[in-house]
N, C-alpha and C positions, 0 to 999 in steps of 0.2 A: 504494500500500500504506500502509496506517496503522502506524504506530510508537508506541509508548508508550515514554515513557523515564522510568524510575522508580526514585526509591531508596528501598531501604526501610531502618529503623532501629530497634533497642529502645529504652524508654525508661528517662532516668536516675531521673525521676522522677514523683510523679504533681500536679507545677503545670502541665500544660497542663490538666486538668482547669476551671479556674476560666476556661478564655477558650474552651471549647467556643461552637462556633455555633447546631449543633442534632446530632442525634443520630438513627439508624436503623438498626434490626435487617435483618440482611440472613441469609436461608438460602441455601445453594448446591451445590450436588451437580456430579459429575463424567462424562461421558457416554465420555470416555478414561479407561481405569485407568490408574493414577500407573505401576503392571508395563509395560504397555505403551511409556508413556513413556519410561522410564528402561531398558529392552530396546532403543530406538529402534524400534521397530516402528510406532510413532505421533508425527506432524513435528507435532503440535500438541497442546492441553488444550483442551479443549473443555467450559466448564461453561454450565449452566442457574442464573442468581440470580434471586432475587424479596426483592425490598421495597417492604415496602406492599402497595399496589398494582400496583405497576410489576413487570415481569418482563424480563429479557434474555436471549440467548445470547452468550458473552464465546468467542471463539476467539483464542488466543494462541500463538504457536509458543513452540518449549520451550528453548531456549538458554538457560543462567545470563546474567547480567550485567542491568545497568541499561535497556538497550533492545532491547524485543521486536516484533516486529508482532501487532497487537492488532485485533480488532474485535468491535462491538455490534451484535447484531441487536434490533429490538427482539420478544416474544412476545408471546401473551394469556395472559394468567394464568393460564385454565385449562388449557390446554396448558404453560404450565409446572409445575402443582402438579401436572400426570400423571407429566408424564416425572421431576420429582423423586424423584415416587413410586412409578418402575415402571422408569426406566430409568439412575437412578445409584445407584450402589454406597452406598449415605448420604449425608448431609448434614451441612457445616460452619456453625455458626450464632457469628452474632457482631453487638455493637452498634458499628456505625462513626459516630465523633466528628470533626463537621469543626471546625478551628481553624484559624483566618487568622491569619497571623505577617506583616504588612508586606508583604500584598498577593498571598501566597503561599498556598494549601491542603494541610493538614498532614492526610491521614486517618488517624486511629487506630483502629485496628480491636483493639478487648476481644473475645478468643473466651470462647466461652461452651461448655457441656459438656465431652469431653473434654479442652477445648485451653484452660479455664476458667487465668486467673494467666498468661496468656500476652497481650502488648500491643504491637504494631508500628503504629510509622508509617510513612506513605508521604508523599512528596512527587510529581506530577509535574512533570519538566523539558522544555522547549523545548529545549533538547540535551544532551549528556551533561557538556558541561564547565561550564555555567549554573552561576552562585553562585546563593545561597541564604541565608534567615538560617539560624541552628543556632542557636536558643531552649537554653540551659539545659537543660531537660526532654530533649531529642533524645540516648541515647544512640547506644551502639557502631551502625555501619553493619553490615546484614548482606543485602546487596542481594543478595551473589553464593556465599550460604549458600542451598541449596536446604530444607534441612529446614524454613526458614520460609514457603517457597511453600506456597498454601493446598491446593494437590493433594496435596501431601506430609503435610500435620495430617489428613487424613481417615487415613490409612493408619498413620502415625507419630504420634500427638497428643500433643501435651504434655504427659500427665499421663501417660505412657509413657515419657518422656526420663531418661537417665540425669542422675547431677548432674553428669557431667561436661559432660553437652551441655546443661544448663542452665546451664552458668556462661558467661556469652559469650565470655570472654577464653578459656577451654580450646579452645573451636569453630575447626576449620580448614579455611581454606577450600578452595575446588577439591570441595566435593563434586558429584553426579552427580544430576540430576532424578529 
């Protein structure tokens, strides 16, 4: 079984900006509703991404925390832009920014449309308890805050968030997928 072990974090600031590596718009849609999910009625997310050219199916099972099992199929594009467009519920669009910190990959995903002002990075780990640098720019940890999961900004989007759950420090955790 594949595992991904991944934290995610806001940012305090915007100087990762100047050590990006390169940059990629990625669309993605959901083939499990985020209802089902969070009913339990569904043991994993199941979405369709494309960028560029490249297409995948990303299956993830749903448990909060830092390590899920995870896997990539690869697709053909145009089977992807079908079922994008015929078989999920919308689409969350964003430019992912890679930045190498010391050897490590820092993706920053900027969403775009509804979820536009909203900026998470991600690291992945080789285990859950792996160090890591923490760059300045890397704010609060919000790994095991589900409203940041990208199945959650199709349904809940950020420009829908009250200000109390935009301020991070108000945010508690132990929410529900």
């Amino acid at each position: 079984m594949a595992i991904e072990i991944e934290r995610k974090f806001l940012l305090a600031n915007d100087d990762w900006r100047a050590e990006v590596t390169s940059s990629m718009r990625i669309a993605q849609g959901y083939l499990v509703d985020v209802r089902a999910l969070r009913e339990g009625t569904a043991r994993a997310s199941v979405r369709v991404r494309i960028s560029g050219e490249r297409a995948w199916l990303n299956i993830k099972s749903v448990e909060l925390g830092v390590a899920r099992a995870e896997y990539e199929l690869p697709l053909a594009l145009d089977d992807a832009q079908s079922m994008l467009a015929t078989l999920c519920n919308g689409a969350l669009e964003k430019i992912r920014h890679h930045v190498e910190i010391d050897g490590w990959l820092f993706e920053i995903d900027e969403f775009l449309g509804a979820n536009s002002g909203l900026f998470v990075a991600e690291v992945e780990l080789p285990a859950k308890d792996a160090s890591f640098p923490r760059p300045a720019w890397l704010g609060r940890e919000v790994s095991h805050l589900a409203r940041y999961y990208n199945v959650n900004l199709l349904e809940h989007p950020f420009s829908d968030w009250s200000d109390d759950e935009r301020i991070a420090s108000d945010v508690v955790a132990g929410e529900s997928v």
